[in-house]
C-alpha positions in Angstrom: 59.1 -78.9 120.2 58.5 -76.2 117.6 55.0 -77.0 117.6 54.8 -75.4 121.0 56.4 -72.0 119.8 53.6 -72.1 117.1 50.8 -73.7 118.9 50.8 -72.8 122.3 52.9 -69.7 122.6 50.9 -66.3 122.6 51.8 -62.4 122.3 55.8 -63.0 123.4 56.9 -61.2 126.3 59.2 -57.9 124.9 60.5 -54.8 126.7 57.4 -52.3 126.0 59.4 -49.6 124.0 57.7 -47.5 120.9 57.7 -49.1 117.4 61.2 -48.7 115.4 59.3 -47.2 112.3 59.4 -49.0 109.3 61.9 -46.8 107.6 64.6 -48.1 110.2 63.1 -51.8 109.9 63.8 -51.8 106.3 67.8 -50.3 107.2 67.8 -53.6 109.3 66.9 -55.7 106.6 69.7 -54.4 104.3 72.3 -55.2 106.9 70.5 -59.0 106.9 70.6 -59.7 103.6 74.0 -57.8 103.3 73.1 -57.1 99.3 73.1 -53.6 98.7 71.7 -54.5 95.0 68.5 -56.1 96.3 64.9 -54.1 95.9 63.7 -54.0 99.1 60.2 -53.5 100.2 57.6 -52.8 102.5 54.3 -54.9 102.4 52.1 -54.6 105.7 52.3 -54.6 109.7 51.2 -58.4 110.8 50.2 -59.3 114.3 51.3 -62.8 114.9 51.4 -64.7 118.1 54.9 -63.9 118.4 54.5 -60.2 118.6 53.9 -57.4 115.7 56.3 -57.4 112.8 56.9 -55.1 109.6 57.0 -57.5 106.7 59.1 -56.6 103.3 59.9 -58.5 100.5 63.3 -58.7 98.7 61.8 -60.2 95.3 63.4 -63.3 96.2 62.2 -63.5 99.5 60.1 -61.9 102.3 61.5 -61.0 105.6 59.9 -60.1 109.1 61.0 -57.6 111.7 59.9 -57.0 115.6 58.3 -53.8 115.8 59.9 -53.2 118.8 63.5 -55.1 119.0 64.2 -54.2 115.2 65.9 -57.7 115.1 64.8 -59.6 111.8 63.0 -63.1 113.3 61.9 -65.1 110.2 63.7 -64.9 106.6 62.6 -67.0 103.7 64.4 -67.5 100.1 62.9 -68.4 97.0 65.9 -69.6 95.4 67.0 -71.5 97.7 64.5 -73.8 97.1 65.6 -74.9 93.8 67.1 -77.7 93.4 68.8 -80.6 91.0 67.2 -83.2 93.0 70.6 -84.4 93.6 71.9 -84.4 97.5 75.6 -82.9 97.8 74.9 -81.8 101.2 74.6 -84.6 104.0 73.1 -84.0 107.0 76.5 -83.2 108.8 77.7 -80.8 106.3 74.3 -79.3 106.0 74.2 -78.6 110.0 77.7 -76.8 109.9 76.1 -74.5 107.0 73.5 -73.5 109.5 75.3 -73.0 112.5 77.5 -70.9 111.0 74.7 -68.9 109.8 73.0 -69.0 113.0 76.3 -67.9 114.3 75.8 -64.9 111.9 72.4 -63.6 112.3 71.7 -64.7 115.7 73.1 -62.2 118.3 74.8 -64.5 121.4 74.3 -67.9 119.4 78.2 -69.1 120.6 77.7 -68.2 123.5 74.9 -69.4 124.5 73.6 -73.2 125.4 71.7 -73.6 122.7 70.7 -77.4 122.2 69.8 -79.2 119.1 66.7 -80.3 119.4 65.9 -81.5 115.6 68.5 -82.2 112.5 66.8 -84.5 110.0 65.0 -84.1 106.2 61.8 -83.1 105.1 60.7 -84.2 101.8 58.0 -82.2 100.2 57.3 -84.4 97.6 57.6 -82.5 94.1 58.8 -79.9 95.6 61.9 -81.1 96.7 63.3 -81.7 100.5 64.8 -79.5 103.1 67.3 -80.0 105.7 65.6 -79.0 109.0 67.5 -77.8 112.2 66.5 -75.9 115.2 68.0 -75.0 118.2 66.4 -74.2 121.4 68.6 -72.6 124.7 69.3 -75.0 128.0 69.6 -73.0 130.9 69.5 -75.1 134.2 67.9 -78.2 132.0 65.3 -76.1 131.1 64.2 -74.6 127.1 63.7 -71.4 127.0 61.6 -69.5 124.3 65.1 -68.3 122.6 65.3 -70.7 119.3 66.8 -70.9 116.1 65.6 -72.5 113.2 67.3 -73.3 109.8 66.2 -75.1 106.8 69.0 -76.4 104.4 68.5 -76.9 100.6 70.3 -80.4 100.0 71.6 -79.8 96.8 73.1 -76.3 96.9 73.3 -75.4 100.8 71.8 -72.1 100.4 69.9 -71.4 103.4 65.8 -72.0 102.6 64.4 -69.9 105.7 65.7 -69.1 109.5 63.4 -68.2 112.3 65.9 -66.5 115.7 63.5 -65.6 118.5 65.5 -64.2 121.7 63.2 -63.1 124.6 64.4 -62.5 128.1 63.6 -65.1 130.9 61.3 -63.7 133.5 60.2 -66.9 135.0 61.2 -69.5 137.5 63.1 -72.2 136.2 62.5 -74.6 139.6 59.5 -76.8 139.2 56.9 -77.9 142.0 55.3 -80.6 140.3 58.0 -83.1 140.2 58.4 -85.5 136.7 56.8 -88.3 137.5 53.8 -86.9 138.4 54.0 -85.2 135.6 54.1 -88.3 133.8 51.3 -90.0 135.5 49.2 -86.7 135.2 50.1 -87.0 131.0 49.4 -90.7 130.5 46.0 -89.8 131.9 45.4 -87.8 129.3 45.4 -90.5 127.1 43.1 -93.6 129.1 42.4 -96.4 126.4 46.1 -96.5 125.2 48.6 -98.8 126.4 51.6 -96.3 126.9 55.0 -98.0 125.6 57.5 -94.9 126.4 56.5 -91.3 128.2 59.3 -88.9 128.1 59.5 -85.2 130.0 61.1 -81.8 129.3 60.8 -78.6 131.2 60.2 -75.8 129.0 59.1 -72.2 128.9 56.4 -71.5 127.2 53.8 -68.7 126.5 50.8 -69.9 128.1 48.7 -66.4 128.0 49.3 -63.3 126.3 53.0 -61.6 127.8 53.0 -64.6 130.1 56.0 -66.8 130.5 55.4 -70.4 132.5 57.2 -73.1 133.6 56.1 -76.4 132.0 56.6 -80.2 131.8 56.4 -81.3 127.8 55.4 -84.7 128.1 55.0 -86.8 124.8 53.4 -90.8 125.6 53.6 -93.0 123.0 51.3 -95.9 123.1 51.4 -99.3 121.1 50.1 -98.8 117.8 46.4 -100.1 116.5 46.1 -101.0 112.8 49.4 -99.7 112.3 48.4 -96.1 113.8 50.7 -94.3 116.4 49.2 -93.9 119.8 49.4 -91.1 122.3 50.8 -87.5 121.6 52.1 -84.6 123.1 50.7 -83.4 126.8 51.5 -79.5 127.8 51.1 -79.4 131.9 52.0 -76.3 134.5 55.0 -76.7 136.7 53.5 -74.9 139.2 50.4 -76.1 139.5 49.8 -79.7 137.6 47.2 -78.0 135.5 47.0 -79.4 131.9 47.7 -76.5 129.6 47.5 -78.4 126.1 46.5 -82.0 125.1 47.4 -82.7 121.4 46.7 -86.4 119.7 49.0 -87.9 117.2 47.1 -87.4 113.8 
């Protein structure tokens, strides 16, 4: 599902209120990294699907703030990612580390329903491996743009990187299209595989700039040739049944 926050989602719906200024972005990311020692500073303005952020680096990281919120959304630690190579973190202990974090730098986490929608590793060959964990809000069975995600180092439990985007709802959350013709509509997508399981979410996503839609997220998986996964993911409006994004399994 966080391919659609990078893929599909455009210029993020925010309350249109004049930049913070950089000098009060930078303030923000002292009260982040809560290290009154650390060298903080500013690089460039970057306009990112997302919205615009004022980047800084830290010397041991680089950090991104919304031009107009203030809030920092994406963090990243380079010393984090050391490691030993040996694994004293499991998965379970590793998810506690970054929900209490989340709990921490993510305004509202407790409170609201926010569902784990990936915990697992990923191995990045020489460079070592990362536990992976993002959470996505539930409201009314449906994901909303407002996600968290947290990567883990194995061996130490510092936290690698974090990504909290919170956007207000300004959608419907009642679909027309009902799921299975959603489902049909995605497993047309894909006509010479034999689909073996075809699953449906409704989620909001940013389908044109500042627009929030309603959408079934289908993935159809197909029996595999020559050992190849068939299928992939199928993006299709709630509204309307209009196929927003068809994207293969490489």
């Amino acid at each position: 599902m966080l391919c659609l926050i990078v893929t599909i989602s455009a210029v993020s719906a925010v309350i249109a209120t004049a930049p913070i200024g950089v000098d009060t972005a930078k303030e923000n990311v002292q009260v982040f990294v809560n290290d009154p020692s650390v060298n903080i500073q500013y690089q460039d303005t970057k306009c990112l699907n997302l919205g615009d952020y004022y980047t800084f680096s830290t010397g041991n990281g680089q950090l991104y703030v919304n031009v107009q919120t203030g809030m920092v959304e994406r963090a990243s630690f380079n010393d984090a990612r050391k490691s030993s190579g040996e694994v004293r973190f499991d998965n379970a202990r590793a998810k506690m580390v970054a929900r209490e974090y989340a709990k921490e730098k993510y305004s509202g986490f407790a409170d609201m329903n926010m569902k784990l929608i990936k915990s697992d590793s990923e191995n990045h060959g020489d460079a070592g491996s990362e536990y992976s964990f993002i959470w996505r809000e539930n409201v009314e069975g449906v994901l909303t743009p407002n996600t968290v995600v947290i990567n883990v180092n194995p061996a130490s439990g510092g936290i690698v990187s974090y990504i909290g985007i919170q956007r207000k709802i300004n959608c419907v959350l009642e679909p027309e299209l009902s799921e299975e013709d959603a489902l049909r509509i995605a497993e047309k997508q894909f006509p010479d595989i034999r689909a073996t399981e075809t699953t449906a979410e409704l989620s909001i996503e940013y389908t044109k700039p500042d627009l929030q839609s309603l959408t079934w997220v289908v993935t159809v998986k197909g029996k595999p040739e020559d050992h190849v996964l068939q299928g992939g993911l199928v993006v299709i409006d709630a509204l309307t049944g209009e196929v927003l994004m068809t994207s293969p399994y490489l």
